[in-house]
KOLSESE-692409 format. One record per residue (C-alpha): residue in one letter; y, z, x. Coordinates in nm, 3 decimals. Example, Ala and Ser with C-alpha at 12.3 -4.5 7.8 and 13.67 -1.06 7.14 Angstrom:
 tormar       y       z       x
      a  -0.450   0.780   1.230
      s  -0.106   0.714   1.367
! end
This chain:
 tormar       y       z       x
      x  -0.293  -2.951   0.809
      x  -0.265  -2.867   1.199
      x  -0.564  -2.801   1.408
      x  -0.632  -2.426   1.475
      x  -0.540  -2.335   1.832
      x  -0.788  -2.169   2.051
      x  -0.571  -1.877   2.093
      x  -0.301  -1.650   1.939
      x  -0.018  -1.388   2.008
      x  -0.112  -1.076   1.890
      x   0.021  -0.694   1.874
      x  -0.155  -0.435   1.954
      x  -0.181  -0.079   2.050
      x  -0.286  -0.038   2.414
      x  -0.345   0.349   2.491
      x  -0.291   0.677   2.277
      x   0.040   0.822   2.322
      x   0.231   0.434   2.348
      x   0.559   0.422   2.322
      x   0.560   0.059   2.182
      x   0.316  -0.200   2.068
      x   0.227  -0.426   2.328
      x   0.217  -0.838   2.263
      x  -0.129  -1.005   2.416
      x  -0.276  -1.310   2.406
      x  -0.634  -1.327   2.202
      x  -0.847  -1.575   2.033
      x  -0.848  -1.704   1.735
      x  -1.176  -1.582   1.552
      x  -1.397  -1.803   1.327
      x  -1.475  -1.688   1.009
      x  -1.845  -1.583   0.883
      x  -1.997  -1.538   0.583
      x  -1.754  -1.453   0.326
      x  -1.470  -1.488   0.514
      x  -1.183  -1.694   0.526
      x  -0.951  -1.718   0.789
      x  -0.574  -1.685   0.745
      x  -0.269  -1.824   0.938
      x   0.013  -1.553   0.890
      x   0.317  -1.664   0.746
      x   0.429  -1.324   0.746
      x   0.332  -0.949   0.779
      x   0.481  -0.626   0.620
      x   0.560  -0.317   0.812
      x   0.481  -0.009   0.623
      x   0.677   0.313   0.618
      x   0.486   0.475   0.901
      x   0.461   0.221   1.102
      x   0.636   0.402   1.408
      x   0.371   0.729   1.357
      x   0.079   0.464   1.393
      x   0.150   0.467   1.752
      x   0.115   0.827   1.810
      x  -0.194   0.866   1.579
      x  -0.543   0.909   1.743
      x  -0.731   0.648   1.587
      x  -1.045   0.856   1.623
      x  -0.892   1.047   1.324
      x  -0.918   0.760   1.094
      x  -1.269   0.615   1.297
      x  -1.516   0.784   1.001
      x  -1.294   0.735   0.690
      x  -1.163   0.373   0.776
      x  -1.419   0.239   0.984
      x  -1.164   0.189   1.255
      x  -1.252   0.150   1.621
      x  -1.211   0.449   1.806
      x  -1.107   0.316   2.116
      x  -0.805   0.083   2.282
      x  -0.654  -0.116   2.251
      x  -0.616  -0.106   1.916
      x  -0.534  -0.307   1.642
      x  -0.332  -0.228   1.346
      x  -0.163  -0.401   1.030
      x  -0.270  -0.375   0.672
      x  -0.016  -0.631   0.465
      x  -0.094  -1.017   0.529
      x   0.016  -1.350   0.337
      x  -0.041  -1.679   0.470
      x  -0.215  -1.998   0.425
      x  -0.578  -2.033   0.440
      x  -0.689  -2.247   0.689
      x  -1.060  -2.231   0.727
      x  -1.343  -2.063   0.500
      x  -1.656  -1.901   0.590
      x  -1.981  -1.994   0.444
      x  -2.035  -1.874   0.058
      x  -1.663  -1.884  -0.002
      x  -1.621  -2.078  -0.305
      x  -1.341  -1.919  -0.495
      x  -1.082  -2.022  -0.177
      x  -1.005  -2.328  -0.041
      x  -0.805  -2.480   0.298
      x  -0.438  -2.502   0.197
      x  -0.455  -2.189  -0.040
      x  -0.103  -1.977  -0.022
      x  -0.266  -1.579  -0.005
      x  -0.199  -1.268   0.007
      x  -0.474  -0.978   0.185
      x  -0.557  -0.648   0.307
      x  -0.604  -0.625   0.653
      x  -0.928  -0.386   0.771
      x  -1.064  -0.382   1.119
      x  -1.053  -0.575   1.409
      x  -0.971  -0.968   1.376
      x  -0.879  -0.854   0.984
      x  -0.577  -0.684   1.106
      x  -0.248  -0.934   0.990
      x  -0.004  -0.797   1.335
      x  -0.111  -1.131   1.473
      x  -0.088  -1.519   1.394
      x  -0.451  -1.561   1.262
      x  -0.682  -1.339   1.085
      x  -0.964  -1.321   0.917
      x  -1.015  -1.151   0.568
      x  -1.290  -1.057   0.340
      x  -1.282  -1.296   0.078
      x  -1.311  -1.043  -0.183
      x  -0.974  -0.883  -0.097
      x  -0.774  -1.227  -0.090
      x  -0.587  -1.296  -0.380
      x  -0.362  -1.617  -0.416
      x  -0.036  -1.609  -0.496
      x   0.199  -1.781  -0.742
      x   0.417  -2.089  -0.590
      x   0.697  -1.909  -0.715
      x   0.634  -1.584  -0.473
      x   0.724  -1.625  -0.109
      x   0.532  -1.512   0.152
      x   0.819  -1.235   0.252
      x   0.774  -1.130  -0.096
      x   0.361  -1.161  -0.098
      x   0.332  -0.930   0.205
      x   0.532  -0.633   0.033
      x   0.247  -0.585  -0.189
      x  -0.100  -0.515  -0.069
      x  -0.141  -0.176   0.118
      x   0.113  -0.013  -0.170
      x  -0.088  -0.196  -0.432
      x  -0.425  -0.022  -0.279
      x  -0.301   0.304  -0.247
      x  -0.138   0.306  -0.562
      x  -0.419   0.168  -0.803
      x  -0.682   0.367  -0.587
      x  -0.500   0.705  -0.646
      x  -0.437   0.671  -0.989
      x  -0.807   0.531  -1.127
      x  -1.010   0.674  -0.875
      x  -1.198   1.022  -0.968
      x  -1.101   1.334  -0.793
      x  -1.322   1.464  -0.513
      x  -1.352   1.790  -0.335
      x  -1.514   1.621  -0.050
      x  -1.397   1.324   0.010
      x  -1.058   1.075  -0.061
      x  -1.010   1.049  -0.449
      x  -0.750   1.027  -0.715
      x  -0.611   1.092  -1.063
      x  -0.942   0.981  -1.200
      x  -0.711   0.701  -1.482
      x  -0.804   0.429  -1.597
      x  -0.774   0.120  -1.353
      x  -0.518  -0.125  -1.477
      x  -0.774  -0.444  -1.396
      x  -0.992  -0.335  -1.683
      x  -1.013  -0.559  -1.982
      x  -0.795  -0.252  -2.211
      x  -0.576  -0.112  -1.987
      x  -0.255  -0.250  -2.085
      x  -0.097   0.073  -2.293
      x  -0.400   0.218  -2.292
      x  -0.251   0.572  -2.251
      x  -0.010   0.501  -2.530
      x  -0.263   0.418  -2.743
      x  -0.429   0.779  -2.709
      x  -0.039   0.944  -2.717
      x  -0.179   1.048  -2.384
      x   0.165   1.018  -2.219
      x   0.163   1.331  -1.953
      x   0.303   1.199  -1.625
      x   0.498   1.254  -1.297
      x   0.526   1.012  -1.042
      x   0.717   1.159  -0.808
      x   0.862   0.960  -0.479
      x   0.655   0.693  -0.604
      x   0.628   0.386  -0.493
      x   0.720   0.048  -0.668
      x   0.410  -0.063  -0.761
      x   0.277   0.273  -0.874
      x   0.554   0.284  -1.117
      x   0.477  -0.070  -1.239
      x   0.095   0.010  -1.316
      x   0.222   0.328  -1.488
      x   0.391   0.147  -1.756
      x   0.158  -0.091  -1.793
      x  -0.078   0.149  -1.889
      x   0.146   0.318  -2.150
      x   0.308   0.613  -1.972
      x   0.586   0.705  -2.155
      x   0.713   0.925  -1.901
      x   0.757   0.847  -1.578
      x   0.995   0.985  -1.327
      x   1.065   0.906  -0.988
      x   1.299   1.013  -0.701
      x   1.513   0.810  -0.532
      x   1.824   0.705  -0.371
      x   2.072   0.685  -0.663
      x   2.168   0.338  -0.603
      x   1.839   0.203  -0.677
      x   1.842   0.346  -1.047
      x   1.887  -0.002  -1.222
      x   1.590  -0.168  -1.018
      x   1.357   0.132  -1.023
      x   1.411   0.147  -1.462
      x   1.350  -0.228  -1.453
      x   0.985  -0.164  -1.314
      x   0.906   0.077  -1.582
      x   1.046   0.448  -1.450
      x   1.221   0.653  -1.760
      x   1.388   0.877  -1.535
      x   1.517   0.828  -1.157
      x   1.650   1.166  -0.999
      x   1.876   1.179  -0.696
      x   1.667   1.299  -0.414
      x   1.919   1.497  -0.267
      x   2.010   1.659  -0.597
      x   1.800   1.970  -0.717
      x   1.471   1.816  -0.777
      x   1.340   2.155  -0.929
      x   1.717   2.167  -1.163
      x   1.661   1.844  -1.291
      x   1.282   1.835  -1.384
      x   1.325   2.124  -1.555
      x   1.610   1.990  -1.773
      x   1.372   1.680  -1.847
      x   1.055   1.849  -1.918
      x   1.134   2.241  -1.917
      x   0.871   2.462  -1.781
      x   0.573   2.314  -1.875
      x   0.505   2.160  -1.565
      x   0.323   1.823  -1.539
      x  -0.053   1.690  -1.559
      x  -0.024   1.405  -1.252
      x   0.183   1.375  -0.992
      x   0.203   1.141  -0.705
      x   0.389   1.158  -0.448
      x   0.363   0.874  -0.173
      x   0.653   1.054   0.036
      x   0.619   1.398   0.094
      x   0.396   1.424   0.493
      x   0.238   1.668   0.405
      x   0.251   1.786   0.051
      x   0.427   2.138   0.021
      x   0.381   2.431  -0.171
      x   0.700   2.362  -0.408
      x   0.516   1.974  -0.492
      x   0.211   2.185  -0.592
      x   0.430   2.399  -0.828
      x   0.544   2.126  -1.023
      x   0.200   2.132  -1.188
      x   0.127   2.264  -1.480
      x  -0.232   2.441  -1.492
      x  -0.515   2.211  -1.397
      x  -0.289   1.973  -1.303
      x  -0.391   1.724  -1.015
      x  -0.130   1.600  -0.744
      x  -0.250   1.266  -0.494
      x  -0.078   1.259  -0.147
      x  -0.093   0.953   0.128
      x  -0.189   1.243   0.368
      x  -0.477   1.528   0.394
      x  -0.381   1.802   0.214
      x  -0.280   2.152   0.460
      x  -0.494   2.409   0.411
      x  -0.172   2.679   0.340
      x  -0.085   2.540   0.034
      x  -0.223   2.742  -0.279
      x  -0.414   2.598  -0.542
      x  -0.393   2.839  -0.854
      x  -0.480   2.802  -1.197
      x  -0.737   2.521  -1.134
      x  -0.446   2.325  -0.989
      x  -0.577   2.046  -0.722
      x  -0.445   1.811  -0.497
      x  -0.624   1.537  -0.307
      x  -0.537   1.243  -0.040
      x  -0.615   0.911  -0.107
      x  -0.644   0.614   0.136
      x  -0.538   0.234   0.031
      x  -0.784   0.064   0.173
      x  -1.009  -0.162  -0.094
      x  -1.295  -0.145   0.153
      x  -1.345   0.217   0.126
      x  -1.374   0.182  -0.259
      x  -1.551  -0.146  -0.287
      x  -1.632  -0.253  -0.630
      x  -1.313  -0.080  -0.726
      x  -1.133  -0.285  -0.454
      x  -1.339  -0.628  -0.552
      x  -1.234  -0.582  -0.978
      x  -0.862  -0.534  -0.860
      x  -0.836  -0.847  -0.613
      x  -1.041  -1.058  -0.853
      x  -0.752  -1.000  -1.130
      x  -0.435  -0.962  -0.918
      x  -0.349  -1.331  -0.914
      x  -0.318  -1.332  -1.296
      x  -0.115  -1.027  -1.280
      x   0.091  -1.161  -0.985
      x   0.174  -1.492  -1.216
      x   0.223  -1.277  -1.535
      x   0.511  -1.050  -1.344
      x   0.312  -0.751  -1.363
      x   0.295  -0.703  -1.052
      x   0.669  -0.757  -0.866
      x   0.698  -0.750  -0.495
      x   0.901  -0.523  -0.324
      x   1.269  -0.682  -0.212
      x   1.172  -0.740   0.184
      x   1.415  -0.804   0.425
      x   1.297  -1.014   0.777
      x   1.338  -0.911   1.131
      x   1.428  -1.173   1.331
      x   1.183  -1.269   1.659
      x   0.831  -1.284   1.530
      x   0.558  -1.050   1.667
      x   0.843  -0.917   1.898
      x   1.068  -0.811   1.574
      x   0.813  -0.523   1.565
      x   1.009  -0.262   1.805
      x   1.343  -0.312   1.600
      x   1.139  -0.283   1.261
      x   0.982   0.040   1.455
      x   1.290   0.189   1.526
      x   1.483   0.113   1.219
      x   1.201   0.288   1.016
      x   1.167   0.584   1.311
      x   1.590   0.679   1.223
      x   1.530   0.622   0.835
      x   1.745   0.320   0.811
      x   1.538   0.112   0.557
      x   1.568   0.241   0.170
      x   1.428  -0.001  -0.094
      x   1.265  -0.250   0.147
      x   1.044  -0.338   0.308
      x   1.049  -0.470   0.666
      x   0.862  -0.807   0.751
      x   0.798  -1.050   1.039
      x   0.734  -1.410   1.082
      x   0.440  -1.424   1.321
      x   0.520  -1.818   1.396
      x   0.848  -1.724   1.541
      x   0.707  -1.531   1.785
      x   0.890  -1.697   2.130
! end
């Protein structure tokens, strides 16, 4: 294995307000206890990636435990090879093909090296790419943790379901004919956990063209998104109205999501919840955040299974697609995902072809 350099390209945000990520020159941290260190093989671009550069990271200082000045940095989906280990690490070892979560400071996978908490590394099968591995992590968080975690009035929660790293969760829901279920604009692996634990019905929306793929992961029913959402629910389900619905699209939830539930219903949303929306009939929404750190043991049970569901196939990646140029790729993945040009992908980089 090569030597680790002293240094490192890295991206970062410099000021509030940028109008583009910024490449620097950093060093390479050394990992402490519990830690491993990671050399990126590649990084995933989320969705939002272009509205992290507008966003005052003082927002997210109390909830994420993110720095609340700048530069900052930024990332959350990492795979790579491990190439040193802190002390108490015994479950990793030099050589070991990961994927992570990225959480503050070093931990953050926009650069070439990072370090990781070794309770939220998971390895990954030899026949998963690292493209592939970095699809999954920050959609894997925020879709187990706002499905199994409980719902809270005062703080980030969820659906409150079972989580599917527990010993009986495979079709657990079947098991109880406790089958009540919308996931609406849901992501991939949200739909994948749903049918492993027994939904029977789960609907998504999409882009049309994605209807074979989107059945294959579990969903019973893909709607158009352009068509008449409200016209074709009801033909599915009538006017009953559903128990759970998550939506990982919708910024910020609207008043017609919230009537899609039926009474005492409970909807999760990637993003704080407006106060104009109304909330009859003991009807509640709530905004989760994927990050495993903010729900630790919850975060710890799910990383300490994933591999075996990663090598089992039940969890797929997403299909990724690479920018070319490394670290640099990031302003054409930013403005391909700014004009809504990416549908059923996601975006990656190659930090070792930075030039």
């Amino acid at each position: 294995m090569t030597s680790i350099p002293k240094t490192q390209k890295a991206l970062i945000i410099p000021e509030l307000g940028a109008s583009a990520y910024s490449l620097i020159e950093r060093p390479v941290p050394s990992p402490g206890p519990g830690d491993v260190l990671i050399k990126l093989e590649a990084l995933g671009l989320k969705p939002s990636e272009w509205k992290v550069l507008t966003l005052d990271m003082s927002f997210l200082a109390v909830p994420m435990g993110l720095s609340k000045t700048y530069p900052a940095a930024v990332g959350q989906d990492g795979a790579g090879t491990i190439v040193d280990v802190g002390p108490g690490v015994t479950s990793f070892s030099k050589g070991d093909r990961v994927l992570f979560h990225g959480t503050p400071r070093h931990r953050r996978p926009h650069q070439q090296y990072a370090l990781a908490y070794s309770d939220n590394v998971a390895k990954i099968p030899s026949s998963m790419s690292f493209l592939e591995a970095s699809s999954i992590p920050l959609t894997l968080a925020t879709a187990a943790f706002g499905l199994s975690m409980p719902y809270s009035t005062t703080a980030t929660g969820g659906l409150g379901l079972k989580g599917f790293w527990e010993d009986d969760a495979q079709g657990f829901y079947n098991r109880y004919s406790y089958s009540e279920g919308l996931l609406r604009s849901a992501s991939l692996v949200t739909i994948q956990i749903a049918s492993y634990l027994g939904f029977s019905q789960i609907i998504t929306t999409s882009s049309i063209k994605h209807t074979e793929f989107l059945r294959g992961l579990g969903a019973t029913h893909v709607i158009d998104r352009h068509a008449d959402i409200a016209k074709e629910l009801k033909a599915i389900v009538g006017d009953a109205g559903f128990k759970y619905i998550y939506d990982s699209v919708s910024d910020p939830v609207t008043q017609t999501e919230i009537d899609y539930l039926a009474p005492g219903g409970t909807i999760v949303v990637v993003n704080p919840v407006p106060d104009t929306v109304n909330l009859t009939d003991n009807r509640k929404a709530i905004f989760v955040w994927g990050f495993p750190r903010l729900f630790k043991e919850a975060g710890q049970a799910m990383y300490s299974k994933l591999p075996e569901f990663l090598a089992k196939g039940f969890i797929k990646p997403n299909r990724v697609e690479k920018v070319p140029g490394g670290l640099q790729g990031i302003h054409e993945g930013v403005k391909r995902l700014k004009a809504g040009q990416v549908s059923g992908l996601k975006l990656v980089l190659v930090p070792s072809e930075t030039s």
